[in-house]
PDB file with one MODEL, atoms N, CA, C and O in Angstrom:
MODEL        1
ATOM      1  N   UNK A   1       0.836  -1.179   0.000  1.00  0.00           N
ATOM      2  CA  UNK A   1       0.000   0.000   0.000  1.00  0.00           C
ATOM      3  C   UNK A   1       0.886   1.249   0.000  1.00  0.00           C
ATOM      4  O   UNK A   1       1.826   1.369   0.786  1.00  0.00           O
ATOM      5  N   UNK A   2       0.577   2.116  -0.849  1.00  0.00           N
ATOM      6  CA  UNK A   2       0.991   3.475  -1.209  1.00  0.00           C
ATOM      7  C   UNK A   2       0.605   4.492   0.007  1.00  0.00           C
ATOM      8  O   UNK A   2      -0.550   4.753   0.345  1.00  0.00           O
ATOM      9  N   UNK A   3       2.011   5.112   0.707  1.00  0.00           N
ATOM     10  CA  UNK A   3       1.196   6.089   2.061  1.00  0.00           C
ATOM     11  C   UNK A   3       1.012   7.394   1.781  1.00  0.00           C
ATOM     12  O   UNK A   3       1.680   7.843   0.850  1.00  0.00           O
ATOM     13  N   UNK A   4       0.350   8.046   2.294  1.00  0.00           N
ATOM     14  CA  UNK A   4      -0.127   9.678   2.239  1.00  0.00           C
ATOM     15  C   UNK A   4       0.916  10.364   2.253  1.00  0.00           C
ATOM     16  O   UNK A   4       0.744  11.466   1.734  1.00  0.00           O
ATOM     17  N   UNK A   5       2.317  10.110   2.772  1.00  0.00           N
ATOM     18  CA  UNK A   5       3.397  10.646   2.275  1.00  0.00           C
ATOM     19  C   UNK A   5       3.630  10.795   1.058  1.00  0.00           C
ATOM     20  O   UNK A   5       3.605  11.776   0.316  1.00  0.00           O
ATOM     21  N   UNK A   6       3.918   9.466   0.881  1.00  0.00           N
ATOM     22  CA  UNK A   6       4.435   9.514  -0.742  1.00  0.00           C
ATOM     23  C   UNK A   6       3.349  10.377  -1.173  1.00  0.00           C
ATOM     24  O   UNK A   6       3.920  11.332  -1.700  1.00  0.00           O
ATOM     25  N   UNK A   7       2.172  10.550  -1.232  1.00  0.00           N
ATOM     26  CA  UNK A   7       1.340  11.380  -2.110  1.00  0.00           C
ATOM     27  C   UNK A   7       1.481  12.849  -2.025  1.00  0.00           C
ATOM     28  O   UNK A   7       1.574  13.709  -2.901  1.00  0.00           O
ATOM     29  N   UNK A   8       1.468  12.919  -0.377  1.00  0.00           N
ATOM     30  CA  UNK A   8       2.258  14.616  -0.130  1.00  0.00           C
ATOM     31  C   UNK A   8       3.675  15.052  -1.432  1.00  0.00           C
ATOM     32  O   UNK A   8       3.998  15.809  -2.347  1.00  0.00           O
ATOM     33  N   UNK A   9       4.091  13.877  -0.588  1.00  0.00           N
ATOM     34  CA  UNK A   9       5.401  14.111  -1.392  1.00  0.00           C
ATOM     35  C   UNK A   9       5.704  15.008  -2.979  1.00  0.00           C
ATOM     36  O   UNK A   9       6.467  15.932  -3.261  1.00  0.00           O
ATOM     37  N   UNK A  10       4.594  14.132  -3.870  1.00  0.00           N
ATOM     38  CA  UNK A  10       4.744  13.825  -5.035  1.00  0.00           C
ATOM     39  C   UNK A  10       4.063  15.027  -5.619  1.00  0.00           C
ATOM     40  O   UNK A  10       4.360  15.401  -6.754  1.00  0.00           O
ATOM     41  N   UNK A  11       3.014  15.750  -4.778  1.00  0.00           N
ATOM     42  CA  UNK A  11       2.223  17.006  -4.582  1.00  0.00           C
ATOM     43  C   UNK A  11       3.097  18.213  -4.667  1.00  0.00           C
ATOM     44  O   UNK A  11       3.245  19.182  -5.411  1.00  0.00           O
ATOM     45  N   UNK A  12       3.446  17.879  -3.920  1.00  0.00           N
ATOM     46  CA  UNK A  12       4.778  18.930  -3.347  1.00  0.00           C
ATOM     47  C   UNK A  12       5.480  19.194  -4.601  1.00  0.00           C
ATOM     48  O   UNK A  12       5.288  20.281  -5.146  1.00  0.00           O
ATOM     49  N   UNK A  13       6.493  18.094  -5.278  1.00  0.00           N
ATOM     50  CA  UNK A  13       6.920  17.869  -6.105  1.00  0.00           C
ATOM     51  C   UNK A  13       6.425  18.826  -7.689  1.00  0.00           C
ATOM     52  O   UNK A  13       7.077  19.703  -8.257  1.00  0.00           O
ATOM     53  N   UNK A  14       4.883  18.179  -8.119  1.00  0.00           N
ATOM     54  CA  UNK A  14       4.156  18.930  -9.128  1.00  0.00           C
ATOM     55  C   UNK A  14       3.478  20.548  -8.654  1.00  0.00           C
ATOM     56  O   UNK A  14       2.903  21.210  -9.518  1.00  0.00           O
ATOM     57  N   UNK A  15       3.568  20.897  -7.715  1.00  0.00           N
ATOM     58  CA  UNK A  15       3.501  22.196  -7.463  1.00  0.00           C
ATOM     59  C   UNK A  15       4.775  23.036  -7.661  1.00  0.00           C
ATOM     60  O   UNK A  15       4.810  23.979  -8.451  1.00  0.00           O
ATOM     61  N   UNK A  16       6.011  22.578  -6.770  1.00  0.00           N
ATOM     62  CA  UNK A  16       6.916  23.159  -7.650  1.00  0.00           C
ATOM     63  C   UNK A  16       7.334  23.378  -8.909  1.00  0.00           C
ATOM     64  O   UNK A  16       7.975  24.357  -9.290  1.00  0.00           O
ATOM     65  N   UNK A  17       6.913  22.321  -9.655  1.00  0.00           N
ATOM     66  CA  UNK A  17       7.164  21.961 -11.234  1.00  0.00           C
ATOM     67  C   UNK A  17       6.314  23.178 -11.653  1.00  0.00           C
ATOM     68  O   UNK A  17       6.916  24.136 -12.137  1.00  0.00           O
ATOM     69  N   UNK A  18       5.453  23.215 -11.564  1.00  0.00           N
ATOM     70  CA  UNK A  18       4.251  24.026 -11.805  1.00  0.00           C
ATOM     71  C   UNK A  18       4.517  25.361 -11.864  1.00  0.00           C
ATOM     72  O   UNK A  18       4.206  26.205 -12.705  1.00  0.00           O
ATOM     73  N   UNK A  19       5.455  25.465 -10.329  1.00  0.00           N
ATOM     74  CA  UNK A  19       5.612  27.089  -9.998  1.00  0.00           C
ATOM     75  C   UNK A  19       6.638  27.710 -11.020  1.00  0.00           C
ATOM     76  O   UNK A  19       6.591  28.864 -11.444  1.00  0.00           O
ATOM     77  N   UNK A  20       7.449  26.880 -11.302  1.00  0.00           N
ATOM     78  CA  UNK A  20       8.972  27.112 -12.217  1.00  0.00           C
ATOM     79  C   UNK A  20       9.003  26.951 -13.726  1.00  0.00           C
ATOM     80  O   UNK A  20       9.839  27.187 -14.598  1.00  0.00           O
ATOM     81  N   UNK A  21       7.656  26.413 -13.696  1.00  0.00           N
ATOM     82  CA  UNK A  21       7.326  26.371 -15.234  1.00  0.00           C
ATOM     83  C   UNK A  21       6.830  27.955 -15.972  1.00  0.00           C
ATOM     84  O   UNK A  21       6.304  28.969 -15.515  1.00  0.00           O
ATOM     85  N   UNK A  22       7.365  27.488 -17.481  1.00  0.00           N
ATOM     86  CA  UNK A  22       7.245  28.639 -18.229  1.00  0.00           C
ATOM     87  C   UNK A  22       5.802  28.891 -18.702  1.00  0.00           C
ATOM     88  O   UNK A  22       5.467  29.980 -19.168  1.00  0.00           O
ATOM     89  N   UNK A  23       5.016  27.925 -18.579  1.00  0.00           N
ATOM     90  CA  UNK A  23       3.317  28.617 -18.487  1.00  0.00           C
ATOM     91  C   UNK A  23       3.055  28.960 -17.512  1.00  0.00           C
ATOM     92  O   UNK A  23       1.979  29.559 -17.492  1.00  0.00           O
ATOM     93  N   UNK A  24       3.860  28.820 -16.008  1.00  0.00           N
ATOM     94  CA  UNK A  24       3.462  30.005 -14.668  1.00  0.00           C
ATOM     95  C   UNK A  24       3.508  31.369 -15.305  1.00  0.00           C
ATOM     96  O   UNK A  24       2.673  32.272 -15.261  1.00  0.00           O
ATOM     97  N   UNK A  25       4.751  31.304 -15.944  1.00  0.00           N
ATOM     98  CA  UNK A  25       4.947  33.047 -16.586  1.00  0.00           C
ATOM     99  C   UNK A  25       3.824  33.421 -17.745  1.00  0.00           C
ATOM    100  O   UNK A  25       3.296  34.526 -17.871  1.00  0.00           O
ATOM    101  N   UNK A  26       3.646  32.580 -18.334  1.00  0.00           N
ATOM    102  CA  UNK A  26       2.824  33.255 -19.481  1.00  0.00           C
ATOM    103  C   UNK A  26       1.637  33.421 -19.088  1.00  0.00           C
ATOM    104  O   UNK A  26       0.992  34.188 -19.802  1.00  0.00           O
ATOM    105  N   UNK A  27       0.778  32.729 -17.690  1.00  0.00           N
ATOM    106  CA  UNK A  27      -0.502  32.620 -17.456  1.00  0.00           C
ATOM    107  C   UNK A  27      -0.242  34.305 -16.333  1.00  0.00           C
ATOM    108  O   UNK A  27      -1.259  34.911 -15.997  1.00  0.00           O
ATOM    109  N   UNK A  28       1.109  34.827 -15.910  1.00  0.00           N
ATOM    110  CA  UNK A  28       1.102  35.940 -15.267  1.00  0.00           C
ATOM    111  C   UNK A  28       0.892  36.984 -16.177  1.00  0.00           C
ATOM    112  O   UNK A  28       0.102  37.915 -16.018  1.00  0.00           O
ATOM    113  N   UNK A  29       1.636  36.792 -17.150  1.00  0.00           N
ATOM    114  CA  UNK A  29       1.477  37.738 -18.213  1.00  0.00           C
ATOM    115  C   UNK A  29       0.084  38.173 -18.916  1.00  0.00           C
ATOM    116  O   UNK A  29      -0.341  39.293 -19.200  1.00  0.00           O
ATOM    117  N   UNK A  30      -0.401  37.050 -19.073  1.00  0.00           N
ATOM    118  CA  UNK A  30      -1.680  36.870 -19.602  1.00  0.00           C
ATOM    119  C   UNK A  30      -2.652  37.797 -18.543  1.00  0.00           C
ATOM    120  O   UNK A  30      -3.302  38.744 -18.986  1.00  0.00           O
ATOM    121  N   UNK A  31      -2.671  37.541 -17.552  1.00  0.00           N
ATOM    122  CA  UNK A  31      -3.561  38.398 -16.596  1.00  0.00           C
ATOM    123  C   UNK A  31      -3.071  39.488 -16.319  1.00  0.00           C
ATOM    124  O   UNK A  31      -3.905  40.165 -15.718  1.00  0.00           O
ATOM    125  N   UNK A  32      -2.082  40.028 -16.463  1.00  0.00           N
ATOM    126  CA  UNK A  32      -1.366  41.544 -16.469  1.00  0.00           C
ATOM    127  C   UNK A  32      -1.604  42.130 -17.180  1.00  0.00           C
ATOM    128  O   UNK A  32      -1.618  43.347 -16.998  1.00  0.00           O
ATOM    129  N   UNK A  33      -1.942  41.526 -18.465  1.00  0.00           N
ATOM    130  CA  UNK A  33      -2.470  42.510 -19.819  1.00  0.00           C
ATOM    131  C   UNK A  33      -3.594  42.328 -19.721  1.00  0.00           C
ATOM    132  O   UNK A  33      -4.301  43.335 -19.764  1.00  0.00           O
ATOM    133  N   UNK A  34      -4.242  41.030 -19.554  1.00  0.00           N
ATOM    134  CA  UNK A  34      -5.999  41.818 -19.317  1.00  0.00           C
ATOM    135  C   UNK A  34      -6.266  42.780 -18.836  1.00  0.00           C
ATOM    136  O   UNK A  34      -6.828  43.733 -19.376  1.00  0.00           O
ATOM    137  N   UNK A  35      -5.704  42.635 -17.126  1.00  0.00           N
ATOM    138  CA  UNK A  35      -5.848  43.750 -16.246  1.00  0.00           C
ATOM    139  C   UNK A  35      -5.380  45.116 -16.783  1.00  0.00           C
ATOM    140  O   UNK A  35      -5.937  46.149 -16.412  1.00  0.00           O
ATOM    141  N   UNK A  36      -4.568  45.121 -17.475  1.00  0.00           N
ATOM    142  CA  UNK A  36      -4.073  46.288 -17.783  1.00  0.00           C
ATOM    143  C   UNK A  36      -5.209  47.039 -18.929  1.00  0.00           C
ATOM    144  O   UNK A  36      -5.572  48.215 -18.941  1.00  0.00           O
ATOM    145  N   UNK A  37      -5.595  45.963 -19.822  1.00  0.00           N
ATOM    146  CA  UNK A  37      -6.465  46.245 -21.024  1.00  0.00           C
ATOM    147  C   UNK A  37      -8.052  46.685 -20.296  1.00  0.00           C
ATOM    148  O   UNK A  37      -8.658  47.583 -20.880  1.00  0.00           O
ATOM    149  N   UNK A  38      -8.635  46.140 -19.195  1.00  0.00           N
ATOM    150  CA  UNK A  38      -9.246  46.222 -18.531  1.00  0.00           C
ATOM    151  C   UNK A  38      -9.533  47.741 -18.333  1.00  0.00           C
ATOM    152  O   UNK A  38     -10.122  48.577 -19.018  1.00  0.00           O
ATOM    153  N   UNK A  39      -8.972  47.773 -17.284  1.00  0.00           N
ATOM    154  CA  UNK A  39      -8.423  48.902 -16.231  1.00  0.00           C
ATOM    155  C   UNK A  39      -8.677  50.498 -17.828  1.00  0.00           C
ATOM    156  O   UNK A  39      -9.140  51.639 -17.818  1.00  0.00           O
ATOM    157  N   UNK A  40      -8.149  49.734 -18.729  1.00  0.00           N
ATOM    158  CA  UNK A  40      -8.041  51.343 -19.895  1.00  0.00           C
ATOM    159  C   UNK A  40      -9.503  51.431 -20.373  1.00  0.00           C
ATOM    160  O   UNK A  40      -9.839  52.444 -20.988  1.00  0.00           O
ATOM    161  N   UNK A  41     -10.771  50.052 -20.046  1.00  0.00           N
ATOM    162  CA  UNK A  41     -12.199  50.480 -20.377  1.00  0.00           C
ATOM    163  C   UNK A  41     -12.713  50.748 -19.476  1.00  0.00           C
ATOM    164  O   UNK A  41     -12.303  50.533 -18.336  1.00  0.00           O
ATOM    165  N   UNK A  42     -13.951  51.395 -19.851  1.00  0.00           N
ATOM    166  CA  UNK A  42     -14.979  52.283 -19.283  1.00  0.00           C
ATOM    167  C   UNK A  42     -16.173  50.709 -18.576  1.00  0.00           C
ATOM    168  O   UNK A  42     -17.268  50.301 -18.962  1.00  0.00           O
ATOM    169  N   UNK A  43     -15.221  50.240 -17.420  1.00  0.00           N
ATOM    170  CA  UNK A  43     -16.346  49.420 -17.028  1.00  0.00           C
ATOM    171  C   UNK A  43     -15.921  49.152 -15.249  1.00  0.00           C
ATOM    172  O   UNK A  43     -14.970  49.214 -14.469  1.00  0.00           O
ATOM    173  N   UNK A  44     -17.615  48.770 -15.327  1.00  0.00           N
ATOM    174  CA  UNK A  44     -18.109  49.115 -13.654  1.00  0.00           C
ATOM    175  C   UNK A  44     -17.788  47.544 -12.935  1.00  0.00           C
ATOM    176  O   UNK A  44     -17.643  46.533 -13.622  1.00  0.00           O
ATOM    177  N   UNK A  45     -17.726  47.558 -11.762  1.00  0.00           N
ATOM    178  CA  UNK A  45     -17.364  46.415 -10.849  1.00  0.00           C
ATOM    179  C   UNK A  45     -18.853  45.792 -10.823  1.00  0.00           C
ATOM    180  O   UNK A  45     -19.779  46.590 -10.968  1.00  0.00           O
ATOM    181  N   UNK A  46     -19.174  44.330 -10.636  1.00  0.00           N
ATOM    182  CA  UNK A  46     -20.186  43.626 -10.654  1.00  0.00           C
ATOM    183  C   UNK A  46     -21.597  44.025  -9.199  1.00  0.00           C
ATOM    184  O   UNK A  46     -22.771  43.741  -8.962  1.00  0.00           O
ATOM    185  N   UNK A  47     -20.670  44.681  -8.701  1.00  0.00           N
ATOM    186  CA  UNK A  47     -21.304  45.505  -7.320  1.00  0.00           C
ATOM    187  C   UNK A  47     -22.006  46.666  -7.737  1.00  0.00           C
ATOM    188  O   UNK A  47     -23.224  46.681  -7.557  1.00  0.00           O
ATOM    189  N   UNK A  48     -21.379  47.765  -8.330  1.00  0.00           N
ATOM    190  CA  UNK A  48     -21.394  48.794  -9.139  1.00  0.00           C
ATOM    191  C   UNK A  48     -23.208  48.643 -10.327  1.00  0.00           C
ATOM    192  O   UNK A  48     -24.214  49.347 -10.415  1.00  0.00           O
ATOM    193  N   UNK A  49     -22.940  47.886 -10.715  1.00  0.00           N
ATOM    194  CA  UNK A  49     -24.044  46.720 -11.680  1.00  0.00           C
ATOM    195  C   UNK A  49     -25.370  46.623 -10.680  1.00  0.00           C
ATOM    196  O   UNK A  49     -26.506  47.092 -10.752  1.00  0.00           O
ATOM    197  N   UNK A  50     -24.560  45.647  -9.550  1.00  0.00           N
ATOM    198  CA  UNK A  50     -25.905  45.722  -9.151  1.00  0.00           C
ATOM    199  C   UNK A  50     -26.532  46.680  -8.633  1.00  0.00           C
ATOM    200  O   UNK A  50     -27.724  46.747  -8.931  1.00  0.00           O
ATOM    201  N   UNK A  51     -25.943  47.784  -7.655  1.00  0.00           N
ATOM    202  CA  UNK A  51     -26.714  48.438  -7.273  1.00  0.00           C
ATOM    203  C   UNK A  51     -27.137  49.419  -8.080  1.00  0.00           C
ATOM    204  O   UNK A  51     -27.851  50.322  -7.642  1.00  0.00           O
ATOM    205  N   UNK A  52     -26.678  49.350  -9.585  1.00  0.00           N
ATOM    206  CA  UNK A  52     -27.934  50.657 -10.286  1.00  0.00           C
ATOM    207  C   UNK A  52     -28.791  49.400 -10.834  1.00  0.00           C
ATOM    208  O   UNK A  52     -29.958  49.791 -10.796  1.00  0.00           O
ATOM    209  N   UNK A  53     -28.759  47.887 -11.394  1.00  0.00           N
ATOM    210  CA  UNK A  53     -30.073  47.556 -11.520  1.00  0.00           C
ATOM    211  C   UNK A  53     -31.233  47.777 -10.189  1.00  0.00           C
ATOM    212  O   UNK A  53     -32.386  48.142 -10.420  1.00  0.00           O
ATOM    213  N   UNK A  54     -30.817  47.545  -9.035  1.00  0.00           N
ATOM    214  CA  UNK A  54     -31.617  47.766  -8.106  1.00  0.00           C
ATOM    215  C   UNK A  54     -32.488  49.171  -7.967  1.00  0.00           C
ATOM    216  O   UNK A  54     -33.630  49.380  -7.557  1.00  0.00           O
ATOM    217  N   UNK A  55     -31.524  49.983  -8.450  1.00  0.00           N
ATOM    218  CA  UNK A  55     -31.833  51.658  -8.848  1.00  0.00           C
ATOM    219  C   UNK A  55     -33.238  51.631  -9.736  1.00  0.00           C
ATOM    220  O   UNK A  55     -34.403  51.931  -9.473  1.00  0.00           O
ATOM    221  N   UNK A  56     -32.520  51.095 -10.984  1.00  0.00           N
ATOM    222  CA  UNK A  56     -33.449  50.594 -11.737  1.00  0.00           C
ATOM    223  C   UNK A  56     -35.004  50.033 -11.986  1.00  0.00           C
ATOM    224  O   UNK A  56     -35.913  50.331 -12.761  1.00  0.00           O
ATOM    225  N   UNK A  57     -34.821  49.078 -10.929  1.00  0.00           N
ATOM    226  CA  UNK A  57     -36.377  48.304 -10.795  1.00  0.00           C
ATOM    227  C   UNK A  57     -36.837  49.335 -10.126  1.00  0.00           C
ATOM    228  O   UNK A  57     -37.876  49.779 -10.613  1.00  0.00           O
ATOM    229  N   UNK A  58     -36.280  50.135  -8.766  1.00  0.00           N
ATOM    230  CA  UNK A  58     -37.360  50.552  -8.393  1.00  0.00           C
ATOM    231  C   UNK A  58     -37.884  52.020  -8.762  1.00  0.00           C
ATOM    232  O   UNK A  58     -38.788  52.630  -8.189  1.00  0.00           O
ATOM    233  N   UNK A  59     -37.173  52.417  -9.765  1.00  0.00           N
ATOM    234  CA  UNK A  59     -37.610  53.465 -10.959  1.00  0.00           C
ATOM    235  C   UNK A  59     -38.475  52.912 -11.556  1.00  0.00           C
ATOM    236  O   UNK A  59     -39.517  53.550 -11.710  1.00  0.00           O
ATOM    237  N   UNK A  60     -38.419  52.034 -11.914  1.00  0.00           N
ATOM    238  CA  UNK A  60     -39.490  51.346 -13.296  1.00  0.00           C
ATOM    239  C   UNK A  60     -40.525  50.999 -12.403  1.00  0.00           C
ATOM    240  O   UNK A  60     -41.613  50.968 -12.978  1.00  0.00           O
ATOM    241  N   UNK A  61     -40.588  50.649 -10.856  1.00  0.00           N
ATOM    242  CA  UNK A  61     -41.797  50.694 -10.417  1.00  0.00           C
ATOM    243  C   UNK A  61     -42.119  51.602 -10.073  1.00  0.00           C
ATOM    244  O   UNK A  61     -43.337  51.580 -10.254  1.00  0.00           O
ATOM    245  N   UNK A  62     -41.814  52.655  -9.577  1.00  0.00           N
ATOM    246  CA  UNK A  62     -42.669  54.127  -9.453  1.00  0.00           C
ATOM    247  C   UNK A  62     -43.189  54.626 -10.471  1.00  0.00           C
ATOM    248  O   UNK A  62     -44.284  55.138 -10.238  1.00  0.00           O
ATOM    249  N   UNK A  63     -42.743  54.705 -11.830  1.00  0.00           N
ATOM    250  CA  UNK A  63     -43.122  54.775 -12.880  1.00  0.00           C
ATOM    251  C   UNK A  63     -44.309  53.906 -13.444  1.00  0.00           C
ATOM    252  O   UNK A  63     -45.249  54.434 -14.037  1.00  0.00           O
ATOM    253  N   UNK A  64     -44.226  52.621 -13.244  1.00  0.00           N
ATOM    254  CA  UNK A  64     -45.540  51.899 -13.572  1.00  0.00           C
ATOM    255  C   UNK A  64     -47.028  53.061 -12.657  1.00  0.00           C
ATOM    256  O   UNK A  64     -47.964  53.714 -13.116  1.00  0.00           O
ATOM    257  N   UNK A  65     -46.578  52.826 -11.396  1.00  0.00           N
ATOM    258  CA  UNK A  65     -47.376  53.151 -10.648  1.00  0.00           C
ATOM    259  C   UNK A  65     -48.235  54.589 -10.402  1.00  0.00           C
ATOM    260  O   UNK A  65     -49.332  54.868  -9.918  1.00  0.00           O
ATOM    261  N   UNK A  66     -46.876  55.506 -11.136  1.00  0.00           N
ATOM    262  CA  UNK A  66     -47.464  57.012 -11.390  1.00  0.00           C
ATOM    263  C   UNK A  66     -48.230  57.050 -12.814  1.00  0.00           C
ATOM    264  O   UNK A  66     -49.164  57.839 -12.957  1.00  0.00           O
ATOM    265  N   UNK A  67     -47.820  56.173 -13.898  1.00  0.00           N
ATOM    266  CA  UNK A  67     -49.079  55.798 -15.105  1.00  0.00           C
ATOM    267  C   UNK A  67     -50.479  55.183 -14.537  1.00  0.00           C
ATOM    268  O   UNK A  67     -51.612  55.436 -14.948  1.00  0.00           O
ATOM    269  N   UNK A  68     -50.194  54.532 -13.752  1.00  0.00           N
ATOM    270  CA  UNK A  68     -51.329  53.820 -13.446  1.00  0.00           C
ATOM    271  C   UNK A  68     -52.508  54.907 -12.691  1.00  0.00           C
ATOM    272  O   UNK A  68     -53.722  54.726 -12.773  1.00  0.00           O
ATOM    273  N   UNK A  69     -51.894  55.986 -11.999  1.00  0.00           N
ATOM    274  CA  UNK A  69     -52.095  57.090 -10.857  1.00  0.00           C
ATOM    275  C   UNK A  69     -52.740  57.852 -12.236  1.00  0.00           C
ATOM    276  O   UNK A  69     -53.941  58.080 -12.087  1.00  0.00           O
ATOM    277  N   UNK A  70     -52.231  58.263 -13.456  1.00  0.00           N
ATOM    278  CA  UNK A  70     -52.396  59.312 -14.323  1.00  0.00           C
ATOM    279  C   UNK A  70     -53.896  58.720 -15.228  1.00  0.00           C
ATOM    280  O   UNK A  70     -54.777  59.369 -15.792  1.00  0.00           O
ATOM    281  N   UNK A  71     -53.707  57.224 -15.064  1.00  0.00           N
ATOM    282  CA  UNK A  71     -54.840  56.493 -16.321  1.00  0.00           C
ATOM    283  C   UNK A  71     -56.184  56.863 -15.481  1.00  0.00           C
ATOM    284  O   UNK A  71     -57.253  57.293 -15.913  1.00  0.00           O
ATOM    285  N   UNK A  72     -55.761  56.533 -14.023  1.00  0.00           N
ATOM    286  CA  UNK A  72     -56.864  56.710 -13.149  1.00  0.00           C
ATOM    287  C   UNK A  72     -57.504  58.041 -13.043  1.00  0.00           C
ATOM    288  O   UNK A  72     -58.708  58.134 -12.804  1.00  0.00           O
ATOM    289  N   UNK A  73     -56.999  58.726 -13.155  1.00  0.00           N
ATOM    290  CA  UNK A  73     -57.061  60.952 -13.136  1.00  0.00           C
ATOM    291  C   UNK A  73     -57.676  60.802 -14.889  1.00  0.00           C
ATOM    292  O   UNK A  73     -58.855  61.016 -15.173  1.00  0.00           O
ATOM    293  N   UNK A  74     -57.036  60.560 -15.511  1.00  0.00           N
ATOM    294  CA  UNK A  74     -57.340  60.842 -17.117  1.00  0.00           C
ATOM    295  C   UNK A  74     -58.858  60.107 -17.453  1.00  0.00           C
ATOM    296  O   UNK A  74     -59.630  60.460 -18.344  1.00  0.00           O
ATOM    297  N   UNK A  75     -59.023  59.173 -16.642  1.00  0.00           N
ATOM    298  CA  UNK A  75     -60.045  58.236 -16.216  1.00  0.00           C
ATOM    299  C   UNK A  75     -62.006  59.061 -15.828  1.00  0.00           C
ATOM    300  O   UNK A  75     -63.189  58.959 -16.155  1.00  0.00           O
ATOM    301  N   UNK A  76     -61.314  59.614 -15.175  1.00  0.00           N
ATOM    302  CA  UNK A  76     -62.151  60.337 -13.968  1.00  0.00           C
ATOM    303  C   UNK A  76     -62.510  61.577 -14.800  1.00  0.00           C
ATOM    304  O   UNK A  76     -63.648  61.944 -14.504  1.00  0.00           O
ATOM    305  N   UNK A  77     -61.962  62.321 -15.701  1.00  0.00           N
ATOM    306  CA  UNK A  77     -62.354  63.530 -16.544  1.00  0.00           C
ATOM    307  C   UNK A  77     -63.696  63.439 -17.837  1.00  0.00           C
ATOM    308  O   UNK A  77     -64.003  62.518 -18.594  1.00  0.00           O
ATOM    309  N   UNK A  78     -64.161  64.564 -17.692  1.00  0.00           N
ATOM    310  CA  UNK A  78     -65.306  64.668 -18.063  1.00  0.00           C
ATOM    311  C   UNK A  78     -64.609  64.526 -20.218  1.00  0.00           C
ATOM    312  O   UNK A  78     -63.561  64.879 -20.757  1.00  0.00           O
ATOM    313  N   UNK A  79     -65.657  63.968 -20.658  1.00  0.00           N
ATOM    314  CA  UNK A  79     -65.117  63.781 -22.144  1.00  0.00           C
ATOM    315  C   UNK A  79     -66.151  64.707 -23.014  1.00  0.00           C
ATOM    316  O   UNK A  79     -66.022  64.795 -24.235  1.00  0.00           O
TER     317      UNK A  79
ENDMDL
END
């Protein structure tokens, strides 16, 4: 039977490999220029998002509700 060492071990082993490898660098690079490409557009954090949809709905419901207020008044007038 194979022990949890040896598996540590061998872990250990492919993480370093991993760390020293030349796709560690290119996958850094790769996210440095997104970020960088990023960072130069005109865009909002996923937080940012939500709280103007939230803005949002409850604009679009006051708005339902002041049409509904106006059909009722426009309603009520002599024709």
């Amino acid at each position: 039977m194979i022990k949890p060492k040896f598996f540590e071990d061998m872990q250990a082993r492919v993480n370093q490999a991993m760390e020293s490898a030349p796709a560690k660098d290119i996958e850094k690079n790769v996210k440095a220029m997104m970020t960088q490409g990023f960072n130069k557009m005109d865009l909002v954090t996923r937080e940012e998002f939500d709280v103007q949809m939230q803005i949002l709905a409850k604009t679009r419901a006051k708005v339902d509700l002041l049409e509904a207020q106006i059909a009722a008044l426009e309603a009520r007038l002599p024709k």
